[in-house]
N, C-alpha and C positions, 0 to 999 in steps of 0.2 A: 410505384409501390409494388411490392415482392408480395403474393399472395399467401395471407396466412401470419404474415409478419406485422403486426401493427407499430403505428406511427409511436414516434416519441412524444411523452404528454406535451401541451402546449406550453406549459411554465417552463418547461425546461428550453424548447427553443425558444423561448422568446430571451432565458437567461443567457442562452448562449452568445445570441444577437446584440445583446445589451455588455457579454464581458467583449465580443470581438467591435463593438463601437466604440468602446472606450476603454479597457483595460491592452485588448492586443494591438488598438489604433495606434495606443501612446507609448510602446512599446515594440513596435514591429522588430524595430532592428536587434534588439535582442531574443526577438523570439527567431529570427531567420539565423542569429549565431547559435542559438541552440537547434536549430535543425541542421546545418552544415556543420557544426563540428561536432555534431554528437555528444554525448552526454561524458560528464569527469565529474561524476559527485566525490567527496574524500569520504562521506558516511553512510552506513546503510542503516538504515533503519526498519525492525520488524516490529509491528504493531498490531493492536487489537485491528479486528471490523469493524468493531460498534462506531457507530455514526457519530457519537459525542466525541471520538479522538480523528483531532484534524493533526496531522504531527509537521504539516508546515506553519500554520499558525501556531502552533505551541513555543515552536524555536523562532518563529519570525525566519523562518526561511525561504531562499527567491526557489522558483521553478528551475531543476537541473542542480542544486546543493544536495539534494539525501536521492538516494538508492532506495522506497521503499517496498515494503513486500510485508503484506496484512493477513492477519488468521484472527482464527477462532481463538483469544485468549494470549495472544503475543503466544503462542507455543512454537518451541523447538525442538523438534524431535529427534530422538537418538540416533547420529549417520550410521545409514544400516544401505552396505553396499551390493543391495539385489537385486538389483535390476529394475526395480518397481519403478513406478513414478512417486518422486517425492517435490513436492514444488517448493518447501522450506528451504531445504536444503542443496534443491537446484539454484534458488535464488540469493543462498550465501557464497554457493561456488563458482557463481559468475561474476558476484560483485566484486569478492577478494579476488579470483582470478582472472580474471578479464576486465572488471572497470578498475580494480587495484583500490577498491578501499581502503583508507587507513582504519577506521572506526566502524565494531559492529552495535549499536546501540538495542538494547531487548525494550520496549516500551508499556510498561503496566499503565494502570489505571482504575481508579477506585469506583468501585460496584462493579465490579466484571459479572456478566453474565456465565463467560464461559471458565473463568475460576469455580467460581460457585457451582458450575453443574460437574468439573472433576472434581474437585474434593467431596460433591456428593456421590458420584461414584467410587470413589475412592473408600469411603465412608462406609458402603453397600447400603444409602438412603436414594437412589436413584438406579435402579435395574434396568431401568429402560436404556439406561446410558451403556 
């Protein structure tokens, strides 16, 4: 153990233990072709954070089908070529350009947290924002 770093809670390894006894057991050899041949999704998907959007159960899709990349509020921000760091839009110019997406999907979802807190700054009902 790395001092200072604490363990992963126990539910979680033990979740782990329980998907590699039977979900990666029964599955191996498709999990070793997605390591050796790296990844070919056709779709990217950008989506909320919030925990309620799982966007492979939503479409019923297998591990290595969507490209995703998650934010605050599905947002996409305006490409703005300054040198900064932007991870949105790092992770649209790698998909289209290097994994060759065909499909870029934006993915909402109702009761957005982070809708509701820019329209309330939007608004000038949230200054803090």
């Amino acid at each position: 153990m790395i001092p200072g770093i604490r363990p992963l809670p126990g539910f979680l390894v033990q979740r782990f233990h329980g998907w590699r006894a039977t979900t990666w057991r029964e599955n191996k050899a498709w999990y070793r072709r997605l390591a050796q041949d790296g990844q070919h999704p056709r779709t990217m998907v950008i989506s909320c954070c919030d925990s309620r959007v799982h966007v492979t159960s939503i479409f019923g899709a297998d591990e290595g089908e969507f490209f995703i990349h998650r934010n605050i509020a599905s947002l996409v921000p305006p490409f703005n070529p300054d040198g900064e760091y932007h991870g949105t839009s790092a992770a649209i110019e790698y998909a289209v350009t290097t994994l060759r997406v065909a499909h870029v999907v934006v993915l909402g979802h109702a009761n957005c947290g982070g809708v509701r807190g820019c329209h309330d700054m939007c608004q000038g009902h949230a200054p803090e924002l």
